[in-house]
C-alpha positions, 0 to 999 in steps of 0.5 A: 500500500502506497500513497499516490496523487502526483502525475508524471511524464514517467507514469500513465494513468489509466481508467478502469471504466475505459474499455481499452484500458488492458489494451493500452496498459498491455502496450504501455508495458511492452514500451517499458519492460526490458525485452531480454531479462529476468521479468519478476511481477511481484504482487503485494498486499493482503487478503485481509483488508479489502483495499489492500487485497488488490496486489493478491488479487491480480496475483490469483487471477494471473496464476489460473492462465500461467504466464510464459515470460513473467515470473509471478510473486503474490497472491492471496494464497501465498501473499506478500506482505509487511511481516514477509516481504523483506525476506521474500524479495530476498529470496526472489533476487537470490533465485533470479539473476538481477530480476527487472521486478514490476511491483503491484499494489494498492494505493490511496490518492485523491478522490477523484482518482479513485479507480484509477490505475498508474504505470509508473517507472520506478520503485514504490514504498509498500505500507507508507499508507500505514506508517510502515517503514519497508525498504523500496520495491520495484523497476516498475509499478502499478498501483490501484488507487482503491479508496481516498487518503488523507484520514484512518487509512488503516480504516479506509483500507477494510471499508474499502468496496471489493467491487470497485477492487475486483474490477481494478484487479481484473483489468490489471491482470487482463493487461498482464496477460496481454502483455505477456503473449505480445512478449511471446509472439514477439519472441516467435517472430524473431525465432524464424530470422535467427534460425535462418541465419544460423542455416546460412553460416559456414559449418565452422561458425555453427 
């Protein structure tokens, strides 16, 4: 969970009621993620607050369709929160080989942007929304704006609508997703060009 009310030239800011809004995230991520490296999604929050189940959520809704060029972190069986997150990205950075980690999250922001999501570059403060002090987190983040900062956001965050939530949730990991099988196909249509230059090399070059 994050605070979130500046906009900037290095963040995108989507609307959940656009119905474009997975497509043009999915393009958006294809423009920022490296194409050649170690892609972690790391999904962070809790399934105990419904504001802050957003990270989970799109952990759980990626994991039921298995992506082929992410490596996914977080969901609401298995979450990454404020008691396990130091430790756990610990653990990802030693498994992975300088991982490109794009973080997710919930955040609070102004009411007006409420149902907003932001594609930013950069890392986030996981709990700053609650005064918890937890080392910086990502390459690359998106956070959901679930509800309004400014007052007992611990209160805000459990009397957030699971609706408002879900569908925030689902749009995210639809552009996940459709980022993903761009990567792939990305990948496919380079493979012909590589092997044929292969086929052409004298045998000692092979």
């Amino acid at each position: 969970m994050n605070f979130k009310d500046k906009f900037s030239k290095e963040e995108r800011r989507l609307k959940t009621e656009d119905p474009e809004m997975s497509e043009t995230l999915s393009l958006h991520l294809k423009e920022w993620l490296p194409p050649s490296k170690n892609i972690v999604i790391a999904c962070i929050g809790t399934d105990r607050s419904t504001g802050d189940a957003f990270g989970p959520l799109v952990g759980s809704m990626l994991k039921q369709q298995p992506l082929q060029t992410f490596h996914l972190y977080g969901t609401l069986e298995e979450p990454l929160h404020a008691l396990n997150l130091i430790e756990k990205i610990s653990r990802i950075k030693r498994k992975h080989n300088h991982p490109f980690i794009l973080a997710v999250d919930a955040c609070l922001g102004k009411s007006t942007s409420v149902g907003s999501v932001v594609l930013g570059k950069g890392s986030i403060c996981p709990g700053s929304a609650l005064k918890k002090e937890l080392p910086p987190i990502g390459d690359l983040h998106i956070s959901g704006m679930v509800n309004v900062s400014g007052f007992m956001e611990h209160v805000v965050l459990q009397n957030t609508r699971l609706h408002t939530v879900m569908q925030m949730a689902a749009k995210v990991a639809a552009g996940i997703q459709l980022s993903d099988a761009k990567r792939v196909k990305q990948t496919m249509e380079a493979a012909p060009f590589f092997k044929g230059t292969i086929n052409r090399l004298p045998k000692t070059m092979k």
